[in-house]
Each structure stands twice: as C-alpha cells, then as structure tokens.
N, C-alpha and C positions, 0 to 999 in steps of 0.2 A: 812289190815282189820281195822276195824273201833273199835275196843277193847284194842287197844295195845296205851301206851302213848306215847305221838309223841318226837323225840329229842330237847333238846332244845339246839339248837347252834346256834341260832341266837340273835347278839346282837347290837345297836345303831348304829355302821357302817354299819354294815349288811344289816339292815334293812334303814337306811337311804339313802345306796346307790340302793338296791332293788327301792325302790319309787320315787327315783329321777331317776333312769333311764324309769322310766312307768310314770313319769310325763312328760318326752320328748318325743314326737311323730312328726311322718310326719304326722299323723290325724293332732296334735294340730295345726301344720303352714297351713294348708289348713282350717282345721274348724274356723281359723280368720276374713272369711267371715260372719260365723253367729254372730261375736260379731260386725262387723263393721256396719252391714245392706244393707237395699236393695240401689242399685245406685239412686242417689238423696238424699236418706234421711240416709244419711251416719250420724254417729256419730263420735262426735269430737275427735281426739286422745285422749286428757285430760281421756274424757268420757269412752273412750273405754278400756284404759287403766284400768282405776279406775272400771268397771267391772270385767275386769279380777283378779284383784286383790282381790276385794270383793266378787266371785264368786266361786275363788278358794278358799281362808281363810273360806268362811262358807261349799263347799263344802267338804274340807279334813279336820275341826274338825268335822265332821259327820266319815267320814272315818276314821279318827284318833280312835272315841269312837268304830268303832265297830272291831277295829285293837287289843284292851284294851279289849275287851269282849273278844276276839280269843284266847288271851293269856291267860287272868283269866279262861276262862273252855276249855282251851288246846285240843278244837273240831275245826273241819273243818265249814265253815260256813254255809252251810245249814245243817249239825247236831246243828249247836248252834240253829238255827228254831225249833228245836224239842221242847227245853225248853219253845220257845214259845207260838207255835201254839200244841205240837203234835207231835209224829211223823208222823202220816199218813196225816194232814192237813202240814206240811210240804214239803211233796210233791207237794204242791201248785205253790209256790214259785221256789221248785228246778226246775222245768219244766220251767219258768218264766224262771230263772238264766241259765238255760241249754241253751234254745233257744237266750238269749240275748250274750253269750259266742261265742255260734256257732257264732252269725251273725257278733259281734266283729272279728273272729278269722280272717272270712270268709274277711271282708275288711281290716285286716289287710295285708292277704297276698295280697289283690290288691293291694292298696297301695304300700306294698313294688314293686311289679311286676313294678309297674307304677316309683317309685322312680330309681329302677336300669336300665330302658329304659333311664329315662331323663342320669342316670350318664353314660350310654354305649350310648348314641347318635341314637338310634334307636326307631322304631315303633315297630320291631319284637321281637321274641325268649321270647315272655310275659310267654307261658307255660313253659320254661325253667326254667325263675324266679320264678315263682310258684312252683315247683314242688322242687328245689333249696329249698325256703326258707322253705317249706312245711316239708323237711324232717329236715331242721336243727331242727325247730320245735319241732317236734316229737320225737327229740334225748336233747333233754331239757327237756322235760317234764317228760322221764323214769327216768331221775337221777335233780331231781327238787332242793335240797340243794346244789348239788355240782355246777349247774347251777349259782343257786344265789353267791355262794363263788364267779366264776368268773366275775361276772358284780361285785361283790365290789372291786376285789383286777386289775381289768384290762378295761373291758367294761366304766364305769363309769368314767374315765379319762381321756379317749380318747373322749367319749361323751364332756366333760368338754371342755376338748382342742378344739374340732371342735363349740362349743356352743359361746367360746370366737373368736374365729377367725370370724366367723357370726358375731357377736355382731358391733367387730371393723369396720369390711369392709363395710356391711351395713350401718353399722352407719353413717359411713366418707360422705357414699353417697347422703346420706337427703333422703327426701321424702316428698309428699303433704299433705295438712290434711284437705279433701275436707269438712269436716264435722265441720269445727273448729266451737266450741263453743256451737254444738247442743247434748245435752243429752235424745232426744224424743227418747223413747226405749230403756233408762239404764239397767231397770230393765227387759224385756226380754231377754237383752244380759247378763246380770247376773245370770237370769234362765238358759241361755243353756250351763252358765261356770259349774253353780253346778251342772247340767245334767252330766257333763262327769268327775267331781269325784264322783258323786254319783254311776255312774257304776261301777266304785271299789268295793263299799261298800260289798256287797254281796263275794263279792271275798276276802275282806282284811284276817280275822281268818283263810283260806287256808294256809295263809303264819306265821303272827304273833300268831299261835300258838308251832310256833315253838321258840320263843321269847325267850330268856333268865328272863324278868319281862315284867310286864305290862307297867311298866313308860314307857322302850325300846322300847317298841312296840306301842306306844302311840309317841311321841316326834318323832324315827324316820319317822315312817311313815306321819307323819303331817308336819313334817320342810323337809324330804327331798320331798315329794311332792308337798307341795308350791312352793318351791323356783323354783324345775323343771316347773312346770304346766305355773306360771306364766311368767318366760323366755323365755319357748317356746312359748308361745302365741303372748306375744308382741314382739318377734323377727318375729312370723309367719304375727304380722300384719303389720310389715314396712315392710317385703316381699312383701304380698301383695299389699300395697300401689304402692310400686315401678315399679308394676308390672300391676298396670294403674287399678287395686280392681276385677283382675280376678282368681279366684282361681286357673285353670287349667296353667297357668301359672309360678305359685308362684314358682315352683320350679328353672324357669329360674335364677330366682333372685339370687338364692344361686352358679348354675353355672355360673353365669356373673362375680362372681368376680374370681382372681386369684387365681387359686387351686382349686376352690369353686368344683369342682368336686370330687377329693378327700377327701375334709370331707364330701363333702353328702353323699361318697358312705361309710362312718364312721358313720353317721346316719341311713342310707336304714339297715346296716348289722346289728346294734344295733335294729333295731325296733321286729326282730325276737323276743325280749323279753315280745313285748307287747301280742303276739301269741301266747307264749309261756306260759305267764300266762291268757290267754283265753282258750287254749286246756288243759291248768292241771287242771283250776278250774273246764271246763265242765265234766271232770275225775273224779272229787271230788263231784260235786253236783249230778252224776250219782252213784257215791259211797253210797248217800243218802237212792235212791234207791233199789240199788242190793249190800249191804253192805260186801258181799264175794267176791264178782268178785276181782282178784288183780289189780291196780290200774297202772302196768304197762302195764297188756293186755288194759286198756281203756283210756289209754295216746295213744298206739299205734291206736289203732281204730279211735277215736276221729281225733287225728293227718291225718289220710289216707281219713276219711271223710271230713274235712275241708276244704282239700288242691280238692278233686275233686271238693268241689263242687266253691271254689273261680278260678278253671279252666273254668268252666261252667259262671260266672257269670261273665261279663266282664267292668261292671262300676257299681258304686251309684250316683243317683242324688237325687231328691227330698223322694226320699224313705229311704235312710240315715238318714235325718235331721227328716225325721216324726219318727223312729225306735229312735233317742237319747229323742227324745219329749218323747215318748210315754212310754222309759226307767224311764227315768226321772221322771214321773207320778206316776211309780207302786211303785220306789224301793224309796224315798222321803219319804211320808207315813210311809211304815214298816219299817227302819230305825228310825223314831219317836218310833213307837208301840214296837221295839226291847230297843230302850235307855232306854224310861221309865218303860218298866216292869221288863229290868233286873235293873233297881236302883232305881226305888220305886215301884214296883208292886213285884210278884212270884217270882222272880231274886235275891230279897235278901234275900229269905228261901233256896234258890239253886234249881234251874231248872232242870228237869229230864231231860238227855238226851239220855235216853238208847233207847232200841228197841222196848222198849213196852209203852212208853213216852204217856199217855192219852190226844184226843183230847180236846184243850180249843177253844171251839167254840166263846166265847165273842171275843177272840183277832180279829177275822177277824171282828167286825165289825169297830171300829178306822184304820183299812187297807183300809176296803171298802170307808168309809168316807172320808178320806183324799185323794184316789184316786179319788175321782168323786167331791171334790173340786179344786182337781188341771186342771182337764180337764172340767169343770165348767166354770174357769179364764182363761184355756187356752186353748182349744178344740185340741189336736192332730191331722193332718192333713192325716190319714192312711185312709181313704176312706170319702167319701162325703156322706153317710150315718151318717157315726160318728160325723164329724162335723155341718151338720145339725138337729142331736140329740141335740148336747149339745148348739148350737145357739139357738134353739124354747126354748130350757129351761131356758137362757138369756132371751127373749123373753117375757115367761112367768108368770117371776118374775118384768119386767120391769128392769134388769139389764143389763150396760155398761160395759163391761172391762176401767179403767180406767191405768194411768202410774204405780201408784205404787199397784196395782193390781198383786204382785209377786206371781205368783203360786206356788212355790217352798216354800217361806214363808207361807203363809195361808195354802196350803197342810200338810207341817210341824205342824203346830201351834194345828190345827183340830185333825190333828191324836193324836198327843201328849196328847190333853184335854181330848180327849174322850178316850184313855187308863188310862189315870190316874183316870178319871171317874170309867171308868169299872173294876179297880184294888181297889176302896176302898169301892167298893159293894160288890168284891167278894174277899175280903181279909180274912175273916172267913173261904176262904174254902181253901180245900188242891190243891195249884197251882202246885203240882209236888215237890219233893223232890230230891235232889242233887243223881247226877247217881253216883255209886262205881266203876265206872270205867271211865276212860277217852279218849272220842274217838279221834281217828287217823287213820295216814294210812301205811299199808307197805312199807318199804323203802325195 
C-alpha cells in the first residue's frame, strides 16, 4: 500500500552495488554505436570517449538529485510527482514512465534472448530464452529488497570479475580509430549518453527510498553508476571497433576471446537486473494509479505481460534509437521542474503527497517548454509528421541547429528558468503542505 513507511535497509554498498550493476548492460555495449556515429563521420576515440564520460557525469548527477528527493520523502517516484504536479496531474507522467518501463523491459528481454544465442551458438530456442529470463524476472521483482541484497553481496563481483577479464583481453588486442581526431557530433553523442541515465531518473526514489540517508542514497547512486555506465560503454566501443563499427556483431568480440563465452554468459544472466528494475518500477508507477492493488499481483502481471509481448517482438532498429531520443526529450525537462521546485520552489514548505495532493497546473508549463525546446534543437525521429513539424518551425524562425546546439542542455536550462520563474510568482500561495504520512509499498 502506498500509506505504510518503506524499510530502510539500504545503505552505500547497497546502493552502490544496485547502480553499478544497471550501469552495466548489453544495451550499453551495443548502444556504442550512437556515440561513435554514422560510418564515415565516425568520431575520434579521444572524442568519443570524452562523451561518454561527460554524458554520463551530467546525466547521473540528475539521477543522483532525484535518488536524494526519494530518500528525503521516503515515496516511490511518481508519488514524489504528486508534490509536484498533483496527484491527478501526475498521472501524466506515470503513463509516460509506465509505457517507457514496458518498452525498456520489452528490449531488454531481447537483448538478453539475443546475448544467450550468441553464448549457446545458435539462431534457435530465442522463446526459450525469453520465457527463461521473463520468469527470473518476475520472481525478482515479488521480493525486490532481497533481490537487491544479492546483486551486492554476489552478482556485482562476478560482474566485476568478468568486466576486468573484457577490459585485459580486448585491450591486448587494439583496435582502429577510424574517426581519429574528429569531434563533429560531440555534443549529440553526449545528448544520447544523458538520454540513457536519464531514463533512470523517474525510477531512482523506487529504490533510494528505501535509503538508510540522503547523502547514501546520493553518492551511491552517482559514483556507482558512473563508474559502471562509463566502463561499459567504452569497453562496448573497442567492441565495436574491433568488430569493423557493426553493432550486430559486437558481441563476437567478447566470444573471440578465450573464455570470452563464459563471462558473457555472466553478463546476459546479470542483465535480468536491468528488467527487473523496469517490471518493479512499472509496478510502482501503476501503484500511482490504483494505489490498493498489492504490488506483488502487479509485479506478477507486469512480469507475464512483458515477457509475451518481447516473444512477439523480435528485433529494434531505428525505432529503439527514436524511443531513447524521444525519452530523453520528456523526462530532461521534468527532472529540471522536479530539482528546482523541490529546493526552491513548494518543496521547501514540504510537498503534499497524499491522495488528495491539489492539481498545480503552472508546473506543466516549464515541462511543456522545455520539451518542445529540446525537439525544437533536436526533432525526434518517431514519424515524419513529427519531424517535419519541428523542421518548418526551424524554418520559420530562420534557425540552424548548430554543434554545440545541446538539446539536453537548453532543454534543462529552459525548464529550470521558467520553474523558478513560476515559483516566485506563486510563492505567496499554498503549494501544498507536507503529507502525515509517508508513501510506500508492501513488502
């Protein structure tokens, strides 16, 4: 139920190993393509590098602050929306977050289907692998604390272990740097690093409010998602390299070398985690919703729907890359309009986040704004309508996208202005009062 105060057992390790194992994916080593770019106008290792790194560090101290709100009002993360928008105008977003989970969940179980082909040597038994990782899934997600205990005291070391054996063997081997010396496209490849911590965001207060403190839940989540996010990428991108800049490939790389089968199939099995916090959060942001429902019938559900429908869906290509774009756009923005209200707007009187939480209609407009600057700068590619909308409007204005034209930046920046704007017009009135109770959920 969403009335009862959530346990707090989690502390620094905990939580550090939690994030650094969802900062390692077989997403991250394949999505090394969108930071390296299209063939010819590759960008230089140096360059490529130095996105990743830049990309990550500003997308998980976004993630970090809203890991630190989770903790301080000990809510699930689309209840902490309540204090912002409302309850019933949070609903907005939990549909947002519900749909962006599914679709997550959905390629993650490809992905892994696809990872345990490469490590079993076949083309077949893809549903098996599905169906397979679909229930480990589901059986993580009923029992979600005790889940997290074993990724820190066993999962996360064996990650480690197999992250280092990559690291050497790969290394030994070189690879080319078609791109040397070109940085044309830093800052998009930078955009689609914070894209994919930003998809956290909405999820981190599911977990860090179970925090021991704020700092813990701040710090772990920040330093052990860096450290992860960054490794796997630029390990994902000498993969790639080596593997002549073809994504569908990338994975040979890891069985070329000796063993190299072995730890991937220590990867594929560990990625379950990442599924597993995509089917509890959509649990959770359903919970938003139907606040009685128990949280283990819609773990179960959730779970059983994911896995049909990733049996059904048997690849991503450029629909993928337009779904991170497109993530990236919504959730950027209201991560601004969340930071500044709850630390200098409504947030520092205490946020209501009960059930009866009153609509604050201002807050969606610094949401709306900062959305429609980022696909302004960056048009998302999800139908030819859409981005021939926001071209004429280019157009219109006589404006070029230029290099450092970061939409992720200016989307941030925008929203932020115009909340802090909208919070010292309506700082006279009553932005909601701190709930007497602290939402959660049944264990």
């Amino acid at each position: 139920m969403l009335d009862t105060a959530p346990p707090r057992t989690l502390d620094f390790r905990a939580l550090f190993a939690l994030w650094a194992n969802l900062g390692v994916s077989l997403i991250g080593f394949t999505s090394a393509a969108t930071v390296l770019g299209q063939p010819g106008k590759e960008l230089g290792f140096t360059a490529a590098v130095t996105a990743i790194v830049a990309g990550t560090a500003i997308g998980t101290a976004m993630l970090g602050v809203a890991a630190l709100i989770g903790a301080r009002t000990g809510a699930p993360a689309m209840a902490v929306l309540r204090g912002l928008f409302g309850t019933r105008l949070s609903y907005l977003p939990t549909v947002l977050n519900i749909l962006q989970c599914i679709g997550w969940g959905v390629y993650e179980l490809t992905v892994i289907a696809w990872g345990a082909q490469t490590v079993a040597g076949t083309e077949g038994w893809r549903w098996l692998f599905v169906v397979a990782a679909g229930a480990l899934t589901t059986a993580l997600t009923i029992w979600p604390l005790g889940a997290i205990a074993v990724l820190r005291k066993y999962v996360a070391v064996a990650v480690g272990v197999a992250m280092v054996y990559f690291t050497v063997q790969l290394g030994r081997q070189g690879f080319p740097d078609p791109g040397a010396g070109n940085w044309d496209g830093f800052l998009q490849a930078t955009d689609a690093i914070i894209a994919v911590s930003i998809s956290f965001v909405p999820l981190a207060a599911d977990y860090t409010r179970h925090a021991r403190s704020s700092s813990a839940s701040f710090w772990g989540t920040f330093s052990g998602y860096t450290v992860a996010q960054v490794w796997c990428y630029v390990l994902g991108l000498i993969a790639l390299l080596q593997s002549g800049g073809d994504a569908d490939k990338i994975f040979s790389s890891f069985t070329g070398v000796a063993a190299g089968w072995a730890f991937l199939l220590v990867l594929v099995l560990r990625e379950t985690d990442q599924s597993f916090a995509n089917v509890y959060s959509t649990a959770m942001s359903v919970h938003n919703l139907l606040p009685r429902v128990d949280r283990r019938v819609l773990t179960g559900g959730i779970g059983v729907v994911v896995t049909l429908l990733a049996l059904r869906i048997q690849e991503f290509t450029a629909s993928y890359y337009a779904f991170l774009g497109l993530i990236g756009s919504v959730f950027v923005p209201l991560f601004a309009v969340l930071a500044v209200d709850y630390f200098f707007g409504a947030g520092r009187r205490g946020w209501n986040l009960a059930q009866d939480a009153p609509a604050r209609w201002s807050m969606l407009l610094p949401w709306v704004l900062g959305f429609a600057t980022y696909q302004f700068l960056a048009p998302t590619a999800v139908a030819d309508w859409w981005t021939e909308f926001w071209t004429k409007a280019q157009e219109a204005v006589h404006f070029t996208p230029q290099a450092w034209t970061s939409a992720s930046l200016f989307s941030f920046l925008v929203a932020a202005a115009v909340t802090a704007a909208v919070a010292a017009v309506t700082s006279g009135s009553s932005g909601g009062t701190k709930a007497t109770t602290t939402p959660a959920d049944r264990h």
